[in-house]
N, C-alpha and C positions, 0 to 999 in steps of 0.2 A: 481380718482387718479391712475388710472391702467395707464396714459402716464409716470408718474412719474417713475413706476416699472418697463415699459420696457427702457425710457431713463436710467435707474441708473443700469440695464443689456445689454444692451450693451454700456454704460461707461467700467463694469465690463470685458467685451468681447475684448472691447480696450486694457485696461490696462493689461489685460491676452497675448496680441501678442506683446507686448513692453520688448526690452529687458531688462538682469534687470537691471542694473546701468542708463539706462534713466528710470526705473519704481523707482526707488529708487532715482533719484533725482527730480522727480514728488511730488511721499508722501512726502518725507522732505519740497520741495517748496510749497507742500496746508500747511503742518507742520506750515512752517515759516510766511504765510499770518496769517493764524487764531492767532499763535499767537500775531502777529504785530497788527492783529483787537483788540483783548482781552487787551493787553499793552494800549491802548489809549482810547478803551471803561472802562478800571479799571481806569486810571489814569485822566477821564475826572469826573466819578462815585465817584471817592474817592475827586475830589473837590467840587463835589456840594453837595457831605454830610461835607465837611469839611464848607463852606461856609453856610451850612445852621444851624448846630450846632451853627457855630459864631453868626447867626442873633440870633439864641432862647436865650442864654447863656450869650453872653456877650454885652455890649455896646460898650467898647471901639474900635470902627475899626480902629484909624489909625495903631494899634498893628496888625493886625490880617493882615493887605497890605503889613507886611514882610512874604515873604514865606522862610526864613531861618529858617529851622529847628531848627539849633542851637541855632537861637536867641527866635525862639519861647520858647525851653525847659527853659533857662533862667528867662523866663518870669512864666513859668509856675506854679508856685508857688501860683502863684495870680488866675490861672484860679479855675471855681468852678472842684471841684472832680468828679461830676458825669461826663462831659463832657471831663474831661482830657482825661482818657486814651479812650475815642471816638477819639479822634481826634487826639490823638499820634498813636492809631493803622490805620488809615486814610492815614497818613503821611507817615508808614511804609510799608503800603500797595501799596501806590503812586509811591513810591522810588524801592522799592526793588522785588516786583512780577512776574519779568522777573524770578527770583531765583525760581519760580514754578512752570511757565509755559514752560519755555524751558525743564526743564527733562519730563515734563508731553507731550509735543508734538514728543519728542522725543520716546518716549514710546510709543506713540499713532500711531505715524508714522509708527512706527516699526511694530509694531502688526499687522498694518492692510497689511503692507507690508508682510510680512512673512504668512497673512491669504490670499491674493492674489498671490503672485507667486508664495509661496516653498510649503506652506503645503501639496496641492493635489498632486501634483508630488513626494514631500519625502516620502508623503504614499503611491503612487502606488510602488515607490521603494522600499522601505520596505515589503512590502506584494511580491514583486516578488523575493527579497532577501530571504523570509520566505521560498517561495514556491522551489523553489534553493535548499536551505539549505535541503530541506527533499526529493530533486532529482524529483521535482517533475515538469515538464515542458509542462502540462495541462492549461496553461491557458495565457490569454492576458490581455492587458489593451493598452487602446489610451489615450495621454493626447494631445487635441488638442490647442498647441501653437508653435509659430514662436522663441520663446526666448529661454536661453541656456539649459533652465529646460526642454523646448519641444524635444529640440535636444538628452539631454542627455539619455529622455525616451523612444524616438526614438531608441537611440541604444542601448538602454536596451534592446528591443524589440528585433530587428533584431540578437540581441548577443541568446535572448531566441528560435528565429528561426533556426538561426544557426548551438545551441544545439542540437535542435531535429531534423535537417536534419542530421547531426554527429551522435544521437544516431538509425537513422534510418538505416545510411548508414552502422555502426556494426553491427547492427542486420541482416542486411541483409548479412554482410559479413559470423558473425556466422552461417546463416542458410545455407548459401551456402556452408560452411564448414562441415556443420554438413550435407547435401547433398551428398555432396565430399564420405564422410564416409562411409555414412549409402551404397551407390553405389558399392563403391569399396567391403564392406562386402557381398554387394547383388550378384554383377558380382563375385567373387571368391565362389560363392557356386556352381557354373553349373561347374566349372573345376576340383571342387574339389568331385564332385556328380558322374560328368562321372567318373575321376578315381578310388573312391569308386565302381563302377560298373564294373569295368574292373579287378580291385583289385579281387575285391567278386568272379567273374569268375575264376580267376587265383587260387584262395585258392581250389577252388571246382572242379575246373577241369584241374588244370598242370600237373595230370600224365596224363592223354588221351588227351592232346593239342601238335600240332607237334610243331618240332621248328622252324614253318614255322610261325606256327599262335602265336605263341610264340614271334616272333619279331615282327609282325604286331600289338600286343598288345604291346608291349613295345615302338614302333612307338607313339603308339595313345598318350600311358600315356608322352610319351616327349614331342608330339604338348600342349599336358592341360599346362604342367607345364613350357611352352613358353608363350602359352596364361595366366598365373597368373602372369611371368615374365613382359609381355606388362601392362597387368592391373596396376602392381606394377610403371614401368615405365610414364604412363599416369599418374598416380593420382601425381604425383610429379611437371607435370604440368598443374595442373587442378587445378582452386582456385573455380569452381561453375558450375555447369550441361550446363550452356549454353557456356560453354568451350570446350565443349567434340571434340574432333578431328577427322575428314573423313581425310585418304590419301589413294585416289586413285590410282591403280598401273593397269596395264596391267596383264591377269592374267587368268589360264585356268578352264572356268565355270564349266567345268565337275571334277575337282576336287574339286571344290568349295562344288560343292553335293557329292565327296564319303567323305568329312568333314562335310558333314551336316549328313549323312547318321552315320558315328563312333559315332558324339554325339550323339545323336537317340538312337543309341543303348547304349551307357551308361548309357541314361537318362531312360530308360522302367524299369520298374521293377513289381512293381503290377498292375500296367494300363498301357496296350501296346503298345505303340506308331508306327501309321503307316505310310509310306515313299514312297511318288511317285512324282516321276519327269516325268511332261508332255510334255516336249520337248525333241527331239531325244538328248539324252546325247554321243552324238560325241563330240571331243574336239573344244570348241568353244573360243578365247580369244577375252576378253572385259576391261574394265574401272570399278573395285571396289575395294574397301575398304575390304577385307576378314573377317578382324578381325570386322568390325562393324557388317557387315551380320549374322555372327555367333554370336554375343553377342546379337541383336536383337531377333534371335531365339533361344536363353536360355531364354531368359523373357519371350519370349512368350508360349513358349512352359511349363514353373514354373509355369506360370499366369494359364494355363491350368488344370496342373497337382494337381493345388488348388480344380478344381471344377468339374475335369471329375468324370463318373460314372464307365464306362468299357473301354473304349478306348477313342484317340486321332489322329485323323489323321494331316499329314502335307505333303502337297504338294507344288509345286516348279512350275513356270514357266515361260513362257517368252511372251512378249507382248509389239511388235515394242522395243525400246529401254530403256524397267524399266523390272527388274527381277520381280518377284512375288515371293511372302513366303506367302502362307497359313498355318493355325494351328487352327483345327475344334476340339472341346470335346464335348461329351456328358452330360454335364452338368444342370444348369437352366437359363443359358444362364445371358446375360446383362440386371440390371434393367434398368429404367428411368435415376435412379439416376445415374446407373453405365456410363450409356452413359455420361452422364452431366457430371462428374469429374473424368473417367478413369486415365487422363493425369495429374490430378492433383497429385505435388509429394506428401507422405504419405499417399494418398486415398486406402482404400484396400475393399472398398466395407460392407454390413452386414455379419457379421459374423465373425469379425476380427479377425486374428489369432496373437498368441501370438507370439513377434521375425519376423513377417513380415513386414516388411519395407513398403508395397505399392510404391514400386520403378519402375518396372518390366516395364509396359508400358508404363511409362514418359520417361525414359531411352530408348527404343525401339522407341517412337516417336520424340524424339531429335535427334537420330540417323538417321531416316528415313529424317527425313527434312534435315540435315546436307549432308545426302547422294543425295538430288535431290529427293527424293519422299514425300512418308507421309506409316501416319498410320491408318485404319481402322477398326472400329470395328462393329460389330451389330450381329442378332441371326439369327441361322439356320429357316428354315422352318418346320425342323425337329427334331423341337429341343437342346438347346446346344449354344454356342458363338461359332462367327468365328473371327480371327483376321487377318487381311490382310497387311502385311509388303511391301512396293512399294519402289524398288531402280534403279537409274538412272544407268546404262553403260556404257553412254558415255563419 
């Protein structure tokens, strides 16, 4: 019988791709066959028990050759008792059985209607409605048909897709914001670090400072607090790190190093920070971006200042048409790991420190690529991280 089971699934399979007002008037039209068989198999069944009671019961047949109801009950009187009400409920059963079978096909119709097209579909909706209701947009469902219930599950679907490409596309907005943030706090600590350091000199030593070096310190502290005004200005159009903006200008390299040289010095304090510029520093103009170079080398030079031991050297140079920034510490250098996800934003390596961001050289390598170069990292021979900043000139 196993043809029987596959012929009556894929019946099933049929009647599943049919839309539903032609599936609905399919079941109603088997509906109305069976019962039209039933009507004529009852009303053939209730004569020949009508006809056979007459043979056992009575004699008289020419009586029995009217089939008027009416006139039969008339007569009735005369038939024996046990056989009347046989053959009155015959009669009524003959006449009037349509009165049972039509609400009962109708019903049946239904059922099996509503157990073929709606119910699987209304229950994947439901259960995806559920999952909805509690924000929860983990999960799928296929209902594989052609008709309006398949359609309608379809875009259930695509509506559940939609959601979570919209709640990806906030997240991500949020993290780029929250990017934004953590950046802007990260970059306004190197201007605000060298000032403190210039600050600190000034407390300790403005009676023995001429008012030579006096304004050249006061010089400095107006470039920082330019640069937290730029900072300030940029984050205004910055919606997320891969925003960050190069504008290159024409521009003299050797001032470039006596600003690399003032932060330096602001930035040393307990661990000294050393400064050599390898090419003859006559004034050279070229094609960079100032303010990128310098924020490049606050990260890197912070990222240092995390893990040196005694000192930090930073050197400067030039190589056909990409400037160099080196920044060497005496450290324990770059793990495995640290190689693998330096760039990654938030990564801050073992030993996280509380209030660090792991911004430093994400920011520094966005720059650098922005700029026309990159960024490099890996460990001395002699122990310690080097970090290698490459920016284009041209």
């Amino acid at each position: 019988m196993d043809w029987i089971e596959e012929w009556m699934e894929k019946l099933k399979e049929k009647i599943k791709q049919v839309p539903l007002r032609n599936a609905m008037v399919i079941f109603f039209l088997i509906a109305f066959i069976f019962i039209t068989i039933l009507y004529f198999l009852t009303v053939q069944t209730c004569d020949n028990c009508i006809n056979m009671l007459k043979k056992i019961y009575f004699s008289n047949e020419d009586y029995f050759e009217k089939e008027d109801m009416i006139c039969y009950i008339e007569y009735a009187a005369t038939l024996r008792q046990k056989a009347q009400n046989r053959i009155l409920f015959f009669y009524f059963l003959k006449r009037y059985n349509l009165i049972f079978y039509i609400p009962i096909g109708i019903y049946i119709a239904s059922y099996f209607y509503y157990k073929e097209k709606l119910k699987e579909p209304l229950r994947f909706l439901h259960q995806g409605a559920e999952h909805l209701a509690e924000n929860d947009l983990d999960f799928s469902f296929t209902y594989n048909s052609k008709d309006e219930m398949g359609e309608i599950c379809q875009t259930f679907e695509n509506m559940r897709f939609q959601l979570v490409e919209n709640q990806k596309e906030i997240w991500e907005i949020i993290e780029s914001q929250r990017q934004c943030n953590a950046m802007f706090a990260h970059d306004l600590r190197t201007p605000l670090t060298v000032m403190h350091g210039y600050l600190d000199m000034l407390k300790k030593y403005h009676v023995n400072l001429s008012e030579e070096k006096l304004v050249e310190i006061l010089k400095i502290l107006t470039r920082q607090v330019e640069r937290m005004e730029q900072f300030s200005d940029t984050m205004k159009e910055l919606h997320g790190m891969e925003d960050l903006i190069v504008r290159k200008k024409s521009a003299n390299l050797q001032e470039l190093c006596q600003k690399i040289e003032e932060n330096i010095k602001g930035l040393s304090g307990k661990i000294p920070i050393m400064f050599e510029v390898l090419f003859s520093a006559e004034p050279f103009f070229c094609n960079f971006d100032e303010a990128s170079i310098l924020e490049v080398l606050d990260n890197m030079i912070g990222n240092a200042l995390r893990y040196a031991k005694t000192r930090i050297e930073v050197k400067v140079d030039l190589e056909h048409d990409m400037f160099l920034l080196y920044v060497k510490d005496d450290g324990c250098g770059f793990s495995k790991e640290d190689k693998k996800n330096a760039f990654q934003p938030y990564y801050s390596g073992e030993g996280k420190e509380h209030g660090h961001f792991g911004l430093g050289l994400t920011i520094a390598n966005q720059l650098c690529h922005k700029h026309g170069g990159k960024l490099e990292i890996t460990n001395s021979i002699y122990g310690g991280a080097i970090v290698c900043a490459m920016f284009s000139i041209i």
